[in-house]
VEXLOVO-712939 format. One record per residue (C-alpha): residue in three letters; z negated, x, y negated. Coordinates in Angstrom, 3 decimals, always signed. Layout:
residues N
(ALA, (Z, X, Y)),
...
***
This chain:
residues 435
(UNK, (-15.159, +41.493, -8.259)),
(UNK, (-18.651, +40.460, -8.943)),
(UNK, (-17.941, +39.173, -12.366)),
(UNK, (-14.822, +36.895, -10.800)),
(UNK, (-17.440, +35.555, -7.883)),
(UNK, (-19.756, +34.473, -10.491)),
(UNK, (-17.180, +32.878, -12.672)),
(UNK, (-16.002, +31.233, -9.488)),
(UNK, (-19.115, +30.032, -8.574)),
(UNK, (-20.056, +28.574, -12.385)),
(UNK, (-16.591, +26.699, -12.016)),
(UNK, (-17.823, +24.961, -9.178)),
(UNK, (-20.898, +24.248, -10.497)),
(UNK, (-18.943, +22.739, -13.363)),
(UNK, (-17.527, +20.213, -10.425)),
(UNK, (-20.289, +19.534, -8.407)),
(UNK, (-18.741, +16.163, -7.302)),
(UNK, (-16.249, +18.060, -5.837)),
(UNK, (-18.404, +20.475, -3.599)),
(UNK, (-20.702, +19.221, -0.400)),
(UNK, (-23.837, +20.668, -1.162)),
(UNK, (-23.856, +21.954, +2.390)),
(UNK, (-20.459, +23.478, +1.668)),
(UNK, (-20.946, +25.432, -1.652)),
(UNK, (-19.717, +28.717, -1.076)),
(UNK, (-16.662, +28.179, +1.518)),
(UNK, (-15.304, +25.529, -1.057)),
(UNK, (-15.302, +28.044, -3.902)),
(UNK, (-13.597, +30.801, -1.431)),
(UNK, (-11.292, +28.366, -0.305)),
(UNK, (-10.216, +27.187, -4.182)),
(UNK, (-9.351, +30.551, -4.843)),
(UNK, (-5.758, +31.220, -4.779)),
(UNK, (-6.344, +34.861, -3.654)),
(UNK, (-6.763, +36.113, -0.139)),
(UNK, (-9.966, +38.554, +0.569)),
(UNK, (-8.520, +41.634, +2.142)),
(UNK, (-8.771, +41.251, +6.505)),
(UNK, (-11.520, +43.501, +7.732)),
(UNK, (-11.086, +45.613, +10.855)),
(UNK, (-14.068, +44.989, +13.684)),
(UNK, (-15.775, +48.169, +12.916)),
(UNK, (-16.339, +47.054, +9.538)),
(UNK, (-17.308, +44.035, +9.941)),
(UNK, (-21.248, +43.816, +8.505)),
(UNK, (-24.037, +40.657, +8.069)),
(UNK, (-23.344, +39.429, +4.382)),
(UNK, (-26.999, +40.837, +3.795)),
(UNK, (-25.859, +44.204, +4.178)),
(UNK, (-22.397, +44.320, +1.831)),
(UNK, (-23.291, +46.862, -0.764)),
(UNK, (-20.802, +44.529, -2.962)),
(UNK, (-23.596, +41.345, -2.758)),
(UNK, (-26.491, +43.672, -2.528)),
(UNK, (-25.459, +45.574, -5.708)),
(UNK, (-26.468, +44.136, -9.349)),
(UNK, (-27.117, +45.324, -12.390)),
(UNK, (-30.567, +46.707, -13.873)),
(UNK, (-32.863, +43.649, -14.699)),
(UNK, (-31.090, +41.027, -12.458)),
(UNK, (-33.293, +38.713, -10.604)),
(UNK, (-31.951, +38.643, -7.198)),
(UNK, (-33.267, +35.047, -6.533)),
(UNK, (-31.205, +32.691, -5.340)),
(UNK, (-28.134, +31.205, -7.614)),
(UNK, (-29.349, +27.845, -8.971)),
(UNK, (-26.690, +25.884, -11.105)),
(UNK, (-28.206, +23.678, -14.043)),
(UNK, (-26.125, +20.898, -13.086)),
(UNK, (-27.314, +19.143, -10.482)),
(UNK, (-25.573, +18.395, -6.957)),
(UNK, (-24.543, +14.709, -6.376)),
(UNK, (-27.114, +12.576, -4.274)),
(UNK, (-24.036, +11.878, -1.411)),
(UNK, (-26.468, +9.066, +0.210)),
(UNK, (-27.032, +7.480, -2.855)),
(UNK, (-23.881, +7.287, -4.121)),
(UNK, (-22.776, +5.855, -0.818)),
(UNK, (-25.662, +3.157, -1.062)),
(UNK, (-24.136, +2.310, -4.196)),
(UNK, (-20.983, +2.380, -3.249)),
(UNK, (-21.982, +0.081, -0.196)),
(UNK, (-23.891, -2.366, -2.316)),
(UNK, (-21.004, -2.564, -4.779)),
(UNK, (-18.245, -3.668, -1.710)),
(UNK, (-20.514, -6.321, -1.064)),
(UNK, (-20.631, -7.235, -4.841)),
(UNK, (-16.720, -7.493, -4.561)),
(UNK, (-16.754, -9.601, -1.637)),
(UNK, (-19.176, -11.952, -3.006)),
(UNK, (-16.661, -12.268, -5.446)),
(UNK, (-13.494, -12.833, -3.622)),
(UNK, (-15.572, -15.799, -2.020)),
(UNK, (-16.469, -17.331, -5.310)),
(UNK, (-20.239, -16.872, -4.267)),
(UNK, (-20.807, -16.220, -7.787)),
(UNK, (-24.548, -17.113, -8.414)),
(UNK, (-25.188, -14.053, -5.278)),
(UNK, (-22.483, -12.101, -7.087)),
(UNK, (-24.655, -11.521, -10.451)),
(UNK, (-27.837, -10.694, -8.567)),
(UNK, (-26.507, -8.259, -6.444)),
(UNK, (-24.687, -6.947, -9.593)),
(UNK, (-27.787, -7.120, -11.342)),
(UNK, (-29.631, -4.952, -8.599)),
(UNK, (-26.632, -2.640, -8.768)),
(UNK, (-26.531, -2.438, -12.645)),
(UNK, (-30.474, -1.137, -11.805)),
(UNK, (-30.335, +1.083, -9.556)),
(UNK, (-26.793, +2.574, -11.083)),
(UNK, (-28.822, +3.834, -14.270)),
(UNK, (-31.592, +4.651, -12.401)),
(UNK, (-28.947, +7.241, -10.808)),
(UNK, (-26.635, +8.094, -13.283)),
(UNK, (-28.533, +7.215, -16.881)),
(UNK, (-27.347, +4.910, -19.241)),
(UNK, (-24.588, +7.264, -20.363)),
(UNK, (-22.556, +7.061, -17.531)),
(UNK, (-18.838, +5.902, -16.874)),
(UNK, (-20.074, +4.408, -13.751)),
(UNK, (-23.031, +2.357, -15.277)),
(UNK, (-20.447, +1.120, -18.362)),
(UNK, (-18.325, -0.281, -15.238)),
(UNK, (-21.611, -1.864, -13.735)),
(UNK, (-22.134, -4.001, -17.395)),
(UNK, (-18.923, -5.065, -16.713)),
(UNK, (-19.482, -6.469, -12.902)),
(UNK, (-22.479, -8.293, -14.601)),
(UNK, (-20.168, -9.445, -17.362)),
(UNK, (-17.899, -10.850, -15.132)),
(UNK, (-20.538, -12.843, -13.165)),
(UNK, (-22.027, -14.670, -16.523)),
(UNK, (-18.927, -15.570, -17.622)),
(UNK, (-17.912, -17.680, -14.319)),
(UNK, (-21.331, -18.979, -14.844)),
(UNK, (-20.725, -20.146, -18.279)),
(UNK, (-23.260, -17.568, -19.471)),
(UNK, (-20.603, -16.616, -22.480)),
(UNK, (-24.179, -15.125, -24.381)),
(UNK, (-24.829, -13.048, -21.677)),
(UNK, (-21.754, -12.028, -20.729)),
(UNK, (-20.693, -11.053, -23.999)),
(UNK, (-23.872, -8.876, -24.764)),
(UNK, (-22.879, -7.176, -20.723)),
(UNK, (-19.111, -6.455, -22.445)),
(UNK, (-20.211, -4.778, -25.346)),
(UNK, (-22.958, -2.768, -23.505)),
(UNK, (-19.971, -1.123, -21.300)),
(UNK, (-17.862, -1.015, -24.376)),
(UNK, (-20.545, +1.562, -25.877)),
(UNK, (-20.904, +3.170, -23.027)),
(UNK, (-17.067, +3.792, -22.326)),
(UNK, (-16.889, +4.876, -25.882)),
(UNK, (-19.492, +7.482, -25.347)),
(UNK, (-18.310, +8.796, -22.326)),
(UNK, (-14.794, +8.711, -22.104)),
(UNK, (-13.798, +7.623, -25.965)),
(UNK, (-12.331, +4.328, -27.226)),
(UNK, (-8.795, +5.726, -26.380)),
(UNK, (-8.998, +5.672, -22.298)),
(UNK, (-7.682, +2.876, -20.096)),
(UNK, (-11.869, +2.470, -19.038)),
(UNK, (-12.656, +0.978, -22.317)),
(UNK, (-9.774, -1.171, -22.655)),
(UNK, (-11.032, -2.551, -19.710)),
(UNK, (-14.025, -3.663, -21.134)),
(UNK, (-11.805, -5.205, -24.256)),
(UNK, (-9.384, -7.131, -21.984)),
(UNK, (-12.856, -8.891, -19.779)),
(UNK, (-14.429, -9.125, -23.835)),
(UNK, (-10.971, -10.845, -25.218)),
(UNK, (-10.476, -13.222, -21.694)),
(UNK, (-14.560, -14.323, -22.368)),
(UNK, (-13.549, -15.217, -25.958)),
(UNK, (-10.558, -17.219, -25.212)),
(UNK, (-12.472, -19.067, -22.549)),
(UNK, (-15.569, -19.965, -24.601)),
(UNK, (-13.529, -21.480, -27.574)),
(UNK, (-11.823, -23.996, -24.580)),
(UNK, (-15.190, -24.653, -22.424)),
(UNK, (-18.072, -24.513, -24.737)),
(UNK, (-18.684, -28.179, -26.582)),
(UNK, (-21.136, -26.100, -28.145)),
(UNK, (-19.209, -24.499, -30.742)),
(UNK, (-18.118, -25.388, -34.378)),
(UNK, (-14.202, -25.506, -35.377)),
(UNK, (-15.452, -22.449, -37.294)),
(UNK, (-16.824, -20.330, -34.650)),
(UNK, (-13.589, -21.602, -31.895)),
(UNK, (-11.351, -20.135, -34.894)),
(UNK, (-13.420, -16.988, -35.015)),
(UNK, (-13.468, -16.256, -31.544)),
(UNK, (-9.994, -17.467, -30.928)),
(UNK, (-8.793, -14.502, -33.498)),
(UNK, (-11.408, -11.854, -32.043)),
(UNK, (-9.937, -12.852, -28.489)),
(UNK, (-6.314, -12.395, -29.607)),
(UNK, (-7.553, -8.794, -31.571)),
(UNK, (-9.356, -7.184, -28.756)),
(UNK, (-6.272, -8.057, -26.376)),
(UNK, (-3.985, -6.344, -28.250)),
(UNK, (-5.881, -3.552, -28.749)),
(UNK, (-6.634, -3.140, -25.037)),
(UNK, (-2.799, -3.778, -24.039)),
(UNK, (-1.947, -1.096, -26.615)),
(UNK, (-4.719, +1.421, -25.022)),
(UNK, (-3.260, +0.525, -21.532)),
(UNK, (+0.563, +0.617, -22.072)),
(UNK, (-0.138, +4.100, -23.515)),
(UNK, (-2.995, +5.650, -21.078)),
(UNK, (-1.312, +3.554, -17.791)),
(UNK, (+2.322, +2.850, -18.698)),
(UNK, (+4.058, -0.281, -19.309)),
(UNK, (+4.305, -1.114, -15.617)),
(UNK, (+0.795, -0.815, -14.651)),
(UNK, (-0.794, -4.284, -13.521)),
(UNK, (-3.729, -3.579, -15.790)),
(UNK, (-1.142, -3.275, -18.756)),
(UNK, (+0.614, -6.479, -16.990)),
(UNK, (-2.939, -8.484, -17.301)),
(UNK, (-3.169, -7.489, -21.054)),
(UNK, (-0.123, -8.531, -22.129)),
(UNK, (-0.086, -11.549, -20.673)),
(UNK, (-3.290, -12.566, -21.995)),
(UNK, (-2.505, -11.834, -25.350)),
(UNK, (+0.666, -13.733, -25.371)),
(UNK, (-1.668, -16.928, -24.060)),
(UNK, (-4.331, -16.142, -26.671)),
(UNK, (-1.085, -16.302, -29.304)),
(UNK, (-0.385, -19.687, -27.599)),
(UNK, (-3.482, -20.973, -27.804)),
(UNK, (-4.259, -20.093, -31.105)),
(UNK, (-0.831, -21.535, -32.314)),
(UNK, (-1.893, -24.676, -30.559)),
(UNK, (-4.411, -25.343, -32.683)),
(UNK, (-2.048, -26.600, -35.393)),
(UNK, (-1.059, -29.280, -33.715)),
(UNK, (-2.941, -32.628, -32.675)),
(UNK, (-2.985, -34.824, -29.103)),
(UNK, (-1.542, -37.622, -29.973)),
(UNK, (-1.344, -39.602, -26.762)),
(UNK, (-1.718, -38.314, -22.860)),
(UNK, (-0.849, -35.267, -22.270)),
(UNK, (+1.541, -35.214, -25.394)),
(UNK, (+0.947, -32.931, -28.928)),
(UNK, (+2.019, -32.948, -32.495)),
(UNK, (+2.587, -30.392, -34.594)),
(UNK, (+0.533, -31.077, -37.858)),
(UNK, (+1.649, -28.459, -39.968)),
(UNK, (+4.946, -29.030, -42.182)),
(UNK, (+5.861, -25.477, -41.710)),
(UNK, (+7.944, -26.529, -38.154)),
(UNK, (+10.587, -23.621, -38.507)),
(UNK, (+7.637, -20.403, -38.135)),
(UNK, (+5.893, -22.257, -35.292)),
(UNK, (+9.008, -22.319, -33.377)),
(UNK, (+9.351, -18.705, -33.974)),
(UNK, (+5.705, -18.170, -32.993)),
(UNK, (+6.425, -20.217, -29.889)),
(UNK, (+9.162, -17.970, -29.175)),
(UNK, (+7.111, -14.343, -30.107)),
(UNK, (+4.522, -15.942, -27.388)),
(UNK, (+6.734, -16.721, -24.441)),
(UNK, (+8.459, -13.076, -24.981)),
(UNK, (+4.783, -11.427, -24.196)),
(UNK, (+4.369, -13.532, -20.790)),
(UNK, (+8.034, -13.627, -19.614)),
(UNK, (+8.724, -9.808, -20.219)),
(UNK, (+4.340, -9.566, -18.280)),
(UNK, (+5.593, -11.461, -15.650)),
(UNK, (+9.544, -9.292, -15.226)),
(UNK, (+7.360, -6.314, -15.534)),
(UNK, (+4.998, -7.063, -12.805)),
(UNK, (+8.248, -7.997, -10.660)),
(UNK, (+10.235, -4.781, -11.527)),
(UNK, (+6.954, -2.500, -10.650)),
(UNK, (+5.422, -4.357, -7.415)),
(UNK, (+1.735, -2.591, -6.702)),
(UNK, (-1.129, -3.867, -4.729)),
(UNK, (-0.759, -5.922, -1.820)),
(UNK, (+2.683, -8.395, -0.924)),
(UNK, (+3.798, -10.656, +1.108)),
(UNK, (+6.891, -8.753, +1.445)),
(UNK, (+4.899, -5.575, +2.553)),
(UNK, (+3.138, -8.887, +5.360)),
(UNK, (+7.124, -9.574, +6.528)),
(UNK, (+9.046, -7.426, +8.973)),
(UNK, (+11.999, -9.162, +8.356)),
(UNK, (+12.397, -7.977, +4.428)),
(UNK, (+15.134, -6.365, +3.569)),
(UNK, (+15.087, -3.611, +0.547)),
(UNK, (+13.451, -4.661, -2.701)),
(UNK, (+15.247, -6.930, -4.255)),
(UNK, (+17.089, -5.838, -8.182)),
(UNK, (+14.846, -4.787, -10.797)),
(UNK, (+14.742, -6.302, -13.812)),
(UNK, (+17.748, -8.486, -13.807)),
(UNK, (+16.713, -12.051, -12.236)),
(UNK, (+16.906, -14.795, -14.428)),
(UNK, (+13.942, -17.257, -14.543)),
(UNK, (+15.692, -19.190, -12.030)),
(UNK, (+16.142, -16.855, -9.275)),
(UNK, (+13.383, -14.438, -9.883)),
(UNK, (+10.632, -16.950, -8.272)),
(UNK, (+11.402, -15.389, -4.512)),
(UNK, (+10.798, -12.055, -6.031)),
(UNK, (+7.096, -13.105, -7.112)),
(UNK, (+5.662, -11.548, -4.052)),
(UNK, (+2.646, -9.397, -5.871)),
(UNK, (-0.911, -10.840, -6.992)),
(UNK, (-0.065, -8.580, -10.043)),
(UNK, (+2.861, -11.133, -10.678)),
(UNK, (+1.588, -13.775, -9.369)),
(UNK, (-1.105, -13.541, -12.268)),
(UNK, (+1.321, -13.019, -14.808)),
(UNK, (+3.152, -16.220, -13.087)),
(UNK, (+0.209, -18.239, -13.950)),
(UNK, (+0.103, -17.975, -17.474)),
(UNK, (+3.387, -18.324, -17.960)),
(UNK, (+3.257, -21.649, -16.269)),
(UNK, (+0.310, -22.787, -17.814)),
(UNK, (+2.421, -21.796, -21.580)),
(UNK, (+5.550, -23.631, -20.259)),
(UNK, (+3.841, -26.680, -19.831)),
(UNK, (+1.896, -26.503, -22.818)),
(UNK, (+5.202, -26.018, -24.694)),
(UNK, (+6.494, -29.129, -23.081)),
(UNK, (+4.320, -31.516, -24.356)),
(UNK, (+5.029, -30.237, -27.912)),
(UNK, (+8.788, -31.683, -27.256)),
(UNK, (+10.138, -34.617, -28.896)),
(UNK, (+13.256, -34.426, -26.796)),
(UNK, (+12.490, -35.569, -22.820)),
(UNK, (+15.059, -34.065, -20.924)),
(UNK, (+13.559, -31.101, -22.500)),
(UNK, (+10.254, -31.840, -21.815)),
(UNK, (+10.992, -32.687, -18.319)),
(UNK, (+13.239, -29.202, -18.027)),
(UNK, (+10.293, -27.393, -19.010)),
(UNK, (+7.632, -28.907, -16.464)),
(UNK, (+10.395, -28.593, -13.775)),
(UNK, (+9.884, -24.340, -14.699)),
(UNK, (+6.437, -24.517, -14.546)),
(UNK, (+6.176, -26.285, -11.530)),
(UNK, (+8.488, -23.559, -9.689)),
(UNK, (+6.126, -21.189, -10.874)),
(UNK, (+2.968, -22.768, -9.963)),
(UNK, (+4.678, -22.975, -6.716)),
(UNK, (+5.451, -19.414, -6.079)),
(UNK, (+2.175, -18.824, -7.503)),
(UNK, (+0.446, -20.503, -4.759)),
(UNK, (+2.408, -19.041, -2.257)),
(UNK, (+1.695, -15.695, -3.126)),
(UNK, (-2.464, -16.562, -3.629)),
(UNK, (-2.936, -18.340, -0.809)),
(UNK, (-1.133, -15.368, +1.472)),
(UNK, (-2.649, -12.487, +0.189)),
(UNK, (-6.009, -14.014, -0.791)),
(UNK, (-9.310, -15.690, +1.209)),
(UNK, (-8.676, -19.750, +1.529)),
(UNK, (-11.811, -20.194, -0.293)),
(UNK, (-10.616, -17.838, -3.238)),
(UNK, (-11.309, -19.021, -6.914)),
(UNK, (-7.846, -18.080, -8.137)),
(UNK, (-6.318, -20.134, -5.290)),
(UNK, (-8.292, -22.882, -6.438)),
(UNK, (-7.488, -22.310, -10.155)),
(UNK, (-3.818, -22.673, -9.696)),
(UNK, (-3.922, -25.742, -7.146)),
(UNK, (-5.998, -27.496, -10.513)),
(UNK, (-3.079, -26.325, -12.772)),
(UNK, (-0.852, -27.749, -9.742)),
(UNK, (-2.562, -30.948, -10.254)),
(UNK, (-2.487, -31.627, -14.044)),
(UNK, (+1.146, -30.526, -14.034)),
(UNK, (+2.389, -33.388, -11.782)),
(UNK, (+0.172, -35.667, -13.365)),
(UNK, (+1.969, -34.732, -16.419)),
(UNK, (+5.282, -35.400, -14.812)),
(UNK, (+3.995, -38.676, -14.077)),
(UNK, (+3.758, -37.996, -10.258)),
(UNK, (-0.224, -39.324, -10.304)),
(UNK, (+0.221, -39.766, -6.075)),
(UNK, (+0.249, -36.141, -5.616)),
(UNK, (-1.511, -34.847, -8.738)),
(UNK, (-4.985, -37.260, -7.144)),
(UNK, (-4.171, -35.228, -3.698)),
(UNK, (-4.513, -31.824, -4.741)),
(UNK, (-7.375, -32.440, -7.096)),
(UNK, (-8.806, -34.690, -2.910)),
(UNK, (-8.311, -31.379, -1.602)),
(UNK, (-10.086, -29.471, -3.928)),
(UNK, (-13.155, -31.692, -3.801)),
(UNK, (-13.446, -31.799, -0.370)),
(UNK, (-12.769, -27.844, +0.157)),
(UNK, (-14.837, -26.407, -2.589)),
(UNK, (-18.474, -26.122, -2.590)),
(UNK, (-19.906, -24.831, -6.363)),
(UNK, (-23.193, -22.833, -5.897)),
(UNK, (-26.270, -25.822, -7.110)),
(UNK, (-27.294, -22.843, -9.433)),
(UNK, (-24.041, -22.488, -11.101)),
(UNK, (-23.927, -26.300, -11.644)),
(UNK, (-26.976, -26.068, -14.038)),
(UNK, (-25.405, -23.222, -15.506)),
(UNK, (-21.546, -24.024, -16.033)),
(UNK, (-19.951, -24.953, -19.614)),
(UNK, (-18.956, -28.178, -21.060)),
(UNK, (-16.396, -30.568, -19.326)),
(UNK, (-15.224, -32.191, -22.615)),
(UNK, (-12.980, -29.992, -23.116)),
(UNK, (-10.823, -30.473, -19.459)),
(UNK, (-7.763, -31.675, -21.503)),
(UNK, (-7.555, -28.864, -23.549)),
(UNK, (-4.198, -27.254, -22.907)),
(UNK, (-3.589, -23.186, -21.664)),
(UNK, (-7.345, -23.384, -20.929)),
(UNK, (-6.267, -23.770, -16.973)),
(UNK, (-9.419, -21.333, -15.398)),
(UNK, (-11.029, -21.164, -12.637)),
(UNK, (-14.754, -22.523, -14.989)),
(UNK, (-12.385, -25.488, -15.175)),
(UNK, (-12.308, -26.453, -11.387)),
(UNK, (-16.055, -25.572, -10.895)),
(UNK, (-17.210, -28.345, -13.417)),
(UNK, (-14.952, -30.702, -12.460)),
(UNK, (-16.169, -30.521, -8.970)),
(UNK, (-18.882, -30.390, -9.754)),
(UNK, (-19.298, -33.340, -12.025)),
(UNK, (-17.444, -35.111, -9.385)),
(UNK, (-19.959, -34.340, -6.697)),
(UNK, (-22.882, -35.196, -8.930)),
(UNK, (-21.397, -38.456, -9.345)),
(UNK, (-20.518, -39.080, -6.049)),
(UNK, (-22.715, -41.710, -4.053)),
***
């Protein structure tokens, strides 16, 4: 009996997140899956008297048990935890110049707590990561990325869904930089263009196999790598008037077939994220739904209703923004115009779904009512395409620290490169040259 207490007690020891300080010994009696025999009132004794606690061997201290590991600090953790909620709403408000020095702070006082060989601190490099790269920091953010990647590998291994987080936020930074940073060379956009298209398949790999296929994370993954594999196809062919490309390579038969291995990623993201719904809906906001609608068998045409998830709605995005990339590669206009008509629907749906389940002042509302824009301007519809990108100017306010801070504008026209960085110089610019 003695020896199974102190097992007992060195199992909970081993879990010390799991047991209140205050609460030690009545969690490990109530974990145990057998019942201490019922005592009958005459032999019921103080626990200071029980022979069975008061008995030890020869040569045992009878001190107090002290476990080597240490007990969590429960108000700490829930400062931390506090201080990172307000990190996240700073977010959702694109108050991103606040954002990185409360993440900053939190980054601090994080390995101050847990050391610098922590899961949690890895995921507090990535807030910080995160915050850079909306600044246009790509430096800093990239050096934040790779600092959780170590970490993650330390602590969990290179094989858990943790560090293919850090590889997705490292792969979306690359493929970002190479579209807003005027900065680079040809050479170093073609370098991190393949890294970016590397690191995403690697962490879609780690996450369909740690999370499952239907997981949004695994969703995110794969969509990003099929519009890295756009992108980087795009770069063999050359803008040859508005809005309209060229394919400059003679080998027109395996780009189509890349074209096609790209759109297969991001339609079969997109059905995934529709068959699996998680995370908030609109259709969870509507009393009057019905049952879910058919997995997995709407067509591109009838599916848009069923984009009701920001998981999808995500996923929705960068399929649109491929679609009409892919149209101005056509030579044929009724296809062209078929295409944009697709991506319009989903830019629609899109919206719908964003500006439902998401604050007004949101940056991913904001990043889809730009890709809104330069898709009717591409259908020739200027009118509306100048009233959305009105809107935008008048509703948006980017941070005066972030101005000095953001990326390159040269680059606006750049297709799949529709991102929330995007909006924030354009505005901006705008306001700077406003009167």
């Amino acid at each position: 009996m003695r020896r199974f207490a102190r097992k007992l007690l060195d199992a909970c020891a081993l879990n010390p997140s799991r047991v209140p300080a205050s609460n030690h010994g009545l969690r490990c009696f109530a974990s145990s899956s057998r019942k201490a025999p019922a005592m009958r009132p005459s032999q019921k004794q103080p626990l200071s008297q029980d022979p069975r606690i008061q008995a030890r061997p020869a040569g045992e201290s009878s001190e107090k048990f002290e476990s080597k590991f240490p007990f969590p600090d429960k108000e700490k953790e829930m400062e931390l935890s506090k201080l990172q909620v307000h990190v996240n709403d700073l977010y959702k408000h694109g108050n991103y110049v606040k954002a990185l020095s409360e993440a900053q702070h939190l980054l601090t006082e994080t390995r101050n707590h847990f050391g610098d060989s922590h899961p949690v601190t890895a995921a507090a490099y990535n807030n910080v990561g995160l915050f850079h790269k909306q600044l246009g920091q790509f430096d800093k953010a990239r050096f934040a990325y790779q600092a959780a990647m170590k970490v993650y590998q330390q602590t969990v291994g290179s094989d858990h869904h943790s560090y293919a987080s850090a590889l997705h936020n490292l792969g979306t930074l690359n493929r970002s930089q190479t579209h807003l940073d005027a900065t680079l060379k040809a050479t170093d956009r073609l370098t991190l263009m393949d890294e970016s298209a590397r690191v995403l398949e690697q962490a879609y790999l780690i996450r369909r196999d740690e999370l499952g296929e239907q997981h949004p994370h695994t969703v995110a993954s794969r969509s990003s790598w099929g519009a890295t594999l756009a992108a980087q196809l795009l770069q063999s062919y050359k803008q040859v008037g508005s809005g309209q490309y060229v394919n400059t390579s003679s080998r027109s038969a395996p780009a189509q077939l890349a074209w096609e291995v790209c759109e297969e990623h991001l339609q079969q993201a997109l059905a995934t994220a529709i068959a699996n719904p998680r995370g908030p809906s609109i259709a969870k906001r509507s009393k009057a739904k019905g049952k879910q609608q058919q997995k997995n068998k709407q067509s591109l045409a009838t599916r848009g209703s069923a984009i009701e998830t920001l998981s999808a709605a995500s996923a929705a995005q960068n399929l649109a923004v491929f679609i009409k990339t892919r149209a101005t590669t056509e030579s044929d206009d009724a296809m062209k115009q078929s295409r944009l008509e697709e991506a319009h629907k989903l830019y629609t749906d899109c919206l719908r779904v964003r500006t439902q389940l998401l604050p007004k002042d949101h940056p991913d509302v904001y990043a889809t009512m730009y890709s809104m824009a330069e898709l009717l301007q591409a259908k020739g519809d200027e009118e509306a395409a100048n009233a959305i990108r009105q809107e935008i100017l008048d509703t948006y306010d980017p941070p005066a620290a972030a101005e000095e801070a953001g990326a390159s504008t040269e680059n606006l026209s750049t297709a799949l490169s529709d991102d929330f960085q995007q909006v924030h110089d354009v505005v901006a610019k705008e306001k700077q040259q406003a009167p």
